[in-house]
N, CA, C and O of each residue as an XYZ file, in Angstrom:
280
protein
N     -23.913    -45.247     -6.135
C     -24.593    -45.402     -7.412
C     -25.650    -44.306     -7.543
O     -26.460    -43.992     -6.671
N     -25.528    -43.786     -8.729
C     -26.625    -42.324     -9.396
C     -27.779    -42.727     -9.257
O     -27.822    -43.903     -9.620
N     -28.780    -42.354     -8.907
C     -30.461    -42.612     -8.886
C     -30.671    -42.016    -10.199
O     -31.451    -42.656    -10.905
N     -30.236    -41.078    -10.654
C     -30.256    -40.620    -12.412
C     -29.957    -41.142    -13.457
O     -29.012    -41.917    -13.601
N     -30.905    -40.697    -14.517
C     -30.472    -41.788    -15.969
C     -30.561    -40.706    -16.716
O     -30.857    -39.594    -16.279
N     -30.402    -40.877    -17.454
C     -30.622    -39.601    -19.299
C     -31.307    -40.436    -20.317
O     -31.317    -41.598    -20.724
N     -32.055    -38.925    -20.604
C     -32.926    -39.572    -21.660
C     -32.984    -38.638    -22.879
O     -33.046    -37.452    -22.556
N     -32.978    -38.887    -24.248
C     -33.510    -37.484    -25.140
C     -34.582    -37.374    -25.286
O     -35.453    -38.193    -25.579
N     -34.608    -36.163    -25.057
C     -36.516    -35.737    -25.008
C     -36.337    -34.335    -26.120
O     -35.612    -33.365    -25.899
N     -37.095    -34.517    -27.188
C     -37.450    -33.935    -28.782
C     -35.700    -33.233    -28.898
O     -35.425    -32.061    -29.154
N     -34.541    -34.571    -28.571
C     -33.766    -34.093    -29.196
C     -32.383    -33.626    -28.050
O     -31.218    -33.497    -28.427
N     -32.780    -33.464    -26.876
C     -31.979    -32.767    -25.810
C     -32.074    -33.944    -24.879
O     -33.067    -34.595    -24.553
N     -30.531    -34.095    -24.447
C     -30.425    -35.043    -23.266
C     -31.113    -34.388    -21.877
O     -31.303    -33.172    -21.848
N     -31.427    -35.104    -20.898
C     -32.115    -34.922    -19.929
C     -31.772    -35.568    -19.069
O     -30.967    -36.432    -19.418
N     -32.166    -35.552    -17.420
C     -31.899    -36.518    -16.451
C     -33.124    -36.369    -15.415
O     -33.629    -35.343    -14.959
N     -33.396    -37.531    -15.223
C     -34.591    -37.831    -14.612
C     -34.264    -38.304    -13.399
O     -33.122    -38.401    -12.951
N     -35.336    -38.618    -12.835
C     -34.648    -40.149    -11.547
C     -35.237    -41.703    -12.252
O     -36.280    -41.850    -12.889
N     -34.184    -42.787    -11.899
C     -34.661    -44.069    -12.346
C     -35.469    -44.495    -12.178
O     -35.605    -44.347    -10.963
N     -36.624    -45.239    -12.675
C     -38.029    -45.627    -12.367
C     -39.399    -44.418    -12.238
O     -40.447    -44.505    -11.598
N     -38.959    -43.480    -12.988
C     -39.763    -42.754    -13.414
C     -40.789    -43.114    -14.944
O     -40.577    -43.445    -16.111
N     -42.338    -42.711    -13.786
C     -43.672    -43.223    -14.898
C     -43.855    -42.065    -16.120
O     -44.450    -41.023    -15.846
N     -43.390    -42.261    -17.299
C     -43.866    -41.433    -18.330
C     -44.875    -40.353    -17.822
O     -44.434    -39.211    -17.687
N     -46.342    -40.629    -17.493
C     -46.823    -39.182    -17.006
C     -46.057    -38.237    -15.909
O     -45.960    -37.010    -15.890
N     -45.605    -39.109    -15.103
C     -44.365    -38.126    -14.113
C     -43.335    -37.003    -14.774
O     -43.183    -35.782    -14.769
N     -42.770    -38.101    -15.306
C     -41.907    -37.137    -16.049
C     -42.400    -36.034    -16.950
O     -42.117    -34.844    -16.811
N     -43.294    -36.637    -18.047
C     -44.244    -35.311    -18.376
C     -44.291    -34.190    -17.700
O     -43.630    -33.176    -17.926
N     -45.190    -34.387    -16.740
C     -45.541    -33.523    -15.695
C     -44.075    -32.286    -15.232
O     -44.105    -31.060    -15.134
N     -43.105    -33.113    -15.069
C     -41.504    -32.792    -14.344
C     -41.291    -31.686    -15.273
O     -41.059    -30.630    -14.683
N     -41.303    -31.587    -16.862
C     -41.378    -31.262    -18.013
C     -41.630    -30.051    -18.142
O     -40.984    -29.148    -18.674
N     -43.032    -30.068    -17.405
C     -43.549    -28.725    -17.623
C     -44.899    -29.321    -18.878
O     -45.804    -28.545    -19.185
N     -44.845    -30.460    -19.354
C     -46.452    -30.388    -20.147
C     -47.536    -30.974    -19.429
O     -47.459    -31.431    -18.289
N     -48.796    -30.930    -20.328
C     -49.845    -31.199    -19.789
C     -50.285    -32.419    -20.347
O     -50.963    -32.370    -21.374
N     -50.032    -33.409    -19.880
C     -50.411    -34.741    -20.484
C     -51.651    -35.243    -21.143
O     -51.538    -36.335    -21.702
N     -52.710    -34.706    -21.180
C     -53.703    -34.189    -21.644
C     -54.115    -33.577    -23.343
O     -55.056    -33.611    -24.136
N     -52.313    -32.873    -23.204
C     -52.960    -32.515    -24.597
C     -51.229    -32.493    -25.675
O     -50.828    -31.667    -26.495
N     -50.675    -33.640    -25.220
C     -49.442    -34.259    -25.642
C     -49.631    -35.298    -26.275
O     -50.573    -36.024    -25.959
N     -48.683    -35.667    -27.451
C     -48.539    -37.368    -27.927
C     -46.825    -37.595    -27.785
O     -45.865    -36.840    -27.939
N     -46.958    -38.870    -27.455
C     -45.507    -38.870    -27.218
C     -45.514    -40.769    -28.394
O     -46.232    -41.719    -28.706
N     -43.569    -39.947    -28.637
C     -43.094    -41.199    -29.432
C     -41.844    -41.537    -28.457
O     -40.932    -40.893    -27.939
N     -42.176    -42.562    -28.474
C     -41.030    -43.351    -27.802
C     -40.504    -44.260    -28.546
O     -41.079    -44.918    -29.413
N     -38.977    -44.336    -28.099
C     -38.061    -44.995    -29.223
C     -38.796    -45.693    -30.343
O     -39.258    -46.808    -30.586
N     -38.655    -44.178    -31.067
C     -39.528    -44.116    -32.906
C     -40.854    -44.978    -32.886
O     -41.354    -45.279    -33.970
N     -41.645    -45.524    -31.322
C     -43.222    -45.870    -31.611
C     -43.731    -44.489    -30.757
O     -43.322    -43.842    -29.793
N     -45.152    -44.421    -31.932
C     -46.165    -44.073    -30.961
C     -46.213    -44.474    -29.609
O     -45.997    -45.675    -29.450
N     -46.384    -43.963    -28.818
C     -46.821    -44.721    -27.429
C     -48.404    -44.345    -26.782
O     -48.651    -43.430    -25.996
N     -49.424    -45.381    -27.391
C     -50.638    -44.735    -26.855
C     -50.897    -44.622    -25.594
O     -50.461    -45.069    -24.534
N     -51.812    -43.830    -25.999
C     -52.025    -43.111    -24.218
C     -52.159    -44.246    -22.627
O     -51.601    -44.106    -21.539
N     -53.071    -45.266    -23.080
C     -53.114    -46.324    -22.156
C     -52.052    -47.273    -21.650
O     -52.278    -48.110    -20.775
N     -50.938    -47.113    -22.212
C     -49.775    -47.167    -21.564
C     -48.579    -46.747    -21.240
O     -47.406    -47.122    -21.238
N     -49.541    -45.441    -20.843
C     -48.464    -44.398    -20.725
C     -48.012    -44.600    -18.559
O     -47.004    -44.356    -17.896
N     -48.893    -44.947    -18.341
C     -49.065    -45.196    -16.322
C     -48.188    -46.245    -16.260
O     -47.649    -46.244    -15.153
N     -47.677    -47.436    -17.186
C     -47.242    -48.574    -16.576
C     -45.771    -48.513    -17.697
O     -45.033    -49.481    -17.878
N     -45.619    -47.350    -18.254
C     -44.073    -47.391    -18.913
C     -42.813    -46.053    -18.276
O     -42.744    -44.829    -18.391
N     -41.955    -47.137    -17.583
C     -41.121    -46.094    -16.725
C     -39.666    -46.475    -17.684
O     -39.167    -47.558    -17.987
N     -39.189    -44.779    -18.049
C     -38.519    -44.188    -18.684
C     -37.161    -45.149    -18.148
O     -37.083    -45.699    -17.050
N     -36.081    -45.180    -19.298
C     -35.198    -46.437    -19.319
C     -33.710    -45.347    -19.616
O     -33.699    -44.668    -20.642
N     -32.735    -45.293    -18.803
C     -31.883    -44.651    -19.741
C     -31.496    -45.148    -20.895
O     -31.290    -46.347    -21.082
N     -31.336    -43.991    -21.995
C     -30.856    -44.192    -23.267
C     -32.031    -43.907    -23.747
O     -31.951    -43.086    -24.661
N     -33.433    -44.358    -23.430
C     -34.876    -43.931    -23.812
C     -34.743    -42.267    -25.042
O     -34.225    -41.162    -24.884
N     -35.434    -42.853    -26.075
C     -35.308    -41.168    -26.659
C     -37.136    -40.888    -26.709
O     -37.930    -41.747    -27.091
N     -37.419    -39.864    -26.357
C     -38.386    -39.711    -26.701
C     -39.157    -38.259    -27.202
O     -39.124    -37.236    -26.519
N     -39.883    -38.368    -28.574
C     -40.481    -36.724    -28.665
C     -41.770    -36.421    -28.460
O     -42.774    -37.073    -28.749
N     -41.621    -35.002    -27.750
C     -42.880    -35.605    -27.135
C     -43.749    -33.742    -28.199
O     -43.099    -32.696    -28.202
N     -44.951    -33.828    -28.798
C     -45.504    -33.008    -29.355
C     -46.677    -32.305    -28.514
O     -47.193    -32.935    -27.591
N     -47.138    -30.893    -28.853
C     -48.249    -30.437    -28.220
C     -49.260    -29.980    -29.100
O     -49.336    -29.211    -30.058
N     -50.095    -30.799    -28.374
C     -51.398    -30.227    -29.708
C     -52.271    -29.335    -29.616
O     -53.183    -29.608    -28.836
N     -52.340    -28.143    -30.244
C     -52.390    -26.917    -30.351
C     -53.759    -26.409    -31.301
O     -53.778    -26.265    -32.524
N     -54.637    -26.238    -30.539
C     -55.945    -26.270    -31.089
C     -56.224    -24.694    -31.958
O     -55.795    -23.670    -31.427
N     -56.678    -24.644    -32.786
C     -56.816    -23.385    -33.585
C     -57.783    -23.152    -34.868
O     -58.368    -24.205    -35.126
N     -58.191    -21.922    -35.899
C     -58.792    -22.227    -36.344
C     -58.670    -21.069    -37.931
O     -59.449    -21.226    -38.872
């Protein structure tokens, strides 16, 4: 049995390992969790439960970077 699941992330399938914590995967990603919002299956997902929600296959999620400027 696969320890891998797939997920869409802003649109592109992906594969993670199972029981992976949203900031992990972030991180795996290449972003900086810090200065990201992420939607998960079409909710917001605020930041305070982002440590205790581990990514589900089939999970879609987009994740945005916020880009300070002036």
């Amino acid at each position: 049995m696969s320890n891998e699941i797939t997920v869409q992330i802003n649109g592109e399938s992906r594969s993670c390992l199972s029981e992976t914590f949203l900031p992990d995967l972030l991180q795996q990603l290449g972003f900086n969790p810090r200065l990201v919002a992420v939607e998960y299956n079409g909710e917001i997902l605020h930041r305070q439960f982002w440590a205790e929600t581990k990514v589900r296959s089939g999970d879609r999620l987009e994740v945005v970077t916020i880009v300070g400027g002036g």
